[in-house]
C-alpha positions in Angstrom: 0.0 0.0 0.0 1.6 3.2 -0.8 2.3 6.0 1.7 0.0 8.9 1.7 -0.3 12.4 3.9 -2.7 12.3 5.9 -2.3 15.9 7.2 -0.5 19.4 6.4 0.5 21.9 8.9 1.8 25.3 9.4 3.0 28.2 11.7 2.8 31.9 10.5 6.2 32.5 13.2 8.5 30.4 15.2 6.2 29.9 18.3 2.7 30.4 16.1 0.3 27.4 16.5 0.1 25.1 13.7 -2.8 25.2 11.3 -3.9 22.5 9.4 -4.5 23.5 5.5 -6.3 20.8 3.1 -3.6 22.2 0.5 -0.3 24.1 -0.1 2.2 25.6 -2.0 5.9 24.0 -1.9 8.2 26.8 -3.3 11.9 24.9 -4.5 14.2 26.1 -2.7 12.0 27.9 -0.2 9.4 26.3 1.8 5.6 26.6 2.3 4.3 28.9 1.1 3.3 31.3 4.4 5.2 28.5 7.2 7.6 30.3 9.4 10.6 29.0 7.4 9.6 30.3 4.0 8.9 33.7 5.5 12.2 33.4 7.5 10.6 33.4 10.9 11.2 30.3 12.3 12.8 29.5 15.7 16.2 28.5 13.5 16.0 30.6 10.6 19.0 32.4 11.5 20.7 29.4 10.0 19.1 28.3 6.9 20.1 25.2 5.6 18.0 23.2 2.7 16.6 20.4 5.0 14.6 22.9 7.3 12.6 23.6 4.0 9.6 21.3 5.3 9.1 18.7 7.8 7.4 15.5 7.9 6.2 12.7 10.7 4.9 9.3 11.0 1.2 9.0 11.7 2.4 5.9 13.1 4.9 8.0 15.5 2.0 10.0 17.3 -0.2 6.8 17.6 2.9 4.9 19.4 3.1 8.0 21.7 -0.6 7.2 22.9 0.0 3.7 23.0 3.1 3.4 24.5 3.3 6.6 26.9 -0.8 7.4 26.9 0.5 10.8 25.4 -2.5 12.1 23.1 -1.0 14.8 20.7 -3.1 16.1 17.9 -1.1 15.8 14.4 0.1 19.4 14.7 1.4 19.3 17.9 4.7 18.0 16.6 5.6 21.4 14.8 5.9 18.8 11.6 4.2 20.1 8.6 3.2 16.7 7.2 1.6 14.3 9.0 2.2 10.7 6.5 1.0 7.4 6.7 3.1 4.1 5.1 6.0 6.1 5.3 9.4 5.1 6.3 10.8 8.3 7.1 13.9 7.2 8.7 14.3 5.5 5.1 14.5 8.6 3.3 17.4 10.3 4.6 19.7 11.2 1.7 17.0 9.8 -0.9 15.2 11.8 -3.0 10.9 10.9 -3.0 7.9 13.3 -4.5 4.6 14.1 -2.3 2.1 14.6 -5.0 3.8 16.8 -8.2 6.4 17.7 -5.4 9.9 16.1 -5.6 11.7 16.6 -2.4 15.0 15.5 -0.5 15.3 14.0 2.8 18.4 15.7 4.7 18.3 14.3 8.4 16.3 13.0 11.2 14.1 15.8 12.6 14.4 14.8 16.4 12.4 16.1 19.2 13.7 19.3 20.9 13.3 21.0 24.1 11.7 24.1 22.6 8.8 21.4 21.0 8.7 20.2 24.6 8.3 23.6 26.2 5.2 24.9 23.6 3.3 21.2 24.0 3.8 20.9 28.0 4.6 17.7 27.5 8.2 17.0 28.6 7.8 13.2 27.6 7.7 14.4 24.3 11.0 14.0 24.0 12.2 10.3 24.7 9.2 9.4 23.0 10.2 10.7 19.6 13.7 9.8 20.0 14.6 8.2 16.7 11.2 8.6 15.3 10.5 12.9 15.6 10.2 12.8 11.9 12.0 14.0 8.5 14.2 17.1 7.4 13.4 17.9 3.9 14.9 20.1 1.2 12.1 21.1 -1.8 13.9 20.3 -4.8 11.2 21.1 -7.6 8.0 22.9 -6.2 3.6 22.2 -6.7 0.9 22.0 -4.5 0.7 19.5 -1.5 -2.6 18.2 -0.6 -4.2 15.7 1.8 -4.4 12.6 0.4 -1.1 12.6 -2.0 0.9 9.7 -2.5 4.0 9.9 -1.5 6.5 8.1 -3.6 10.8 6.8 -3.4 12.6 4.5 -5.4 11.9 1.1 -3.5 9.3 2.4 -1.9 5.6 3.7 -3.3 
């Protein structure tokens, strides 16, 4: 079964709550369109580097949170602005996969920090994303995201 998203998120500023969008615009090069990292005012956009372009998580992740911790987060609660499902994130670091007409890079890991710990108030947060916070991604050629897209690698979807 291929991987699909299941959700899209974003923050107008670094410490904004997310909002959930049905569709978006992923600029190459850039970001989403309106996201605190395409408007350069995200928490680390001091340092710009092409993985913090867009961000993705497990569905999978945030349900093993519940089940293994009985922490409930909604899918935007992780500061990730896609939420997939039949996804092997960890998988796609250094390969390059498309979300819909969108053909994007995994750069690294996205781990769980202590500023995503601070804005949910949920400390445990933190060993329970260890390993499995989600995606970096770098937008190499730009479209329109929805919910529902496949999402695509070479082995994979």
């Amino acid at each position: 079964m291929p991987g699909r998203i299941e959700s899209i998120h974003i923050a107008t500023t670094a410490e904004a709550a997310m909002q959930g969008v049905s569709g978006i615009a992923a600029i190459a090069g850039v970001g989403l369109e309106g996201d605190r990292y395409a408007t350069r005012k995200g928490s680390f956009s001091a340092k710009p580097k092409p993985g913090r372009q867009l961000t993705l998580v497990e569905a999978e992740a945030i349900e093993a949170l519940e089940r293994e911790l009985g922490l409930v987060l909604a899918p935007g609660e992780t500061r990730r602005n896609l939420v997939t499902r039949g996804v092997p994130l960890n998988h796609l670091v250094g390969r390059d996969f498309t979300v819909g007409e969108v053909r994007l890079r995994g750069h690294e890991l996205c781990e769980p920090c202590n500023d995503l710990a601070r804005m949910s108030s949920k400390p445990q947060i933190l060993p329970g994303l260890t390993h499995r916070g989600g995606l970096r991604a770098e937008i190499l050629a730009g479209g329109v995201i929805r919910v529902g897209d496949l999402v695509a690698w070479s082995g994979g979807a």
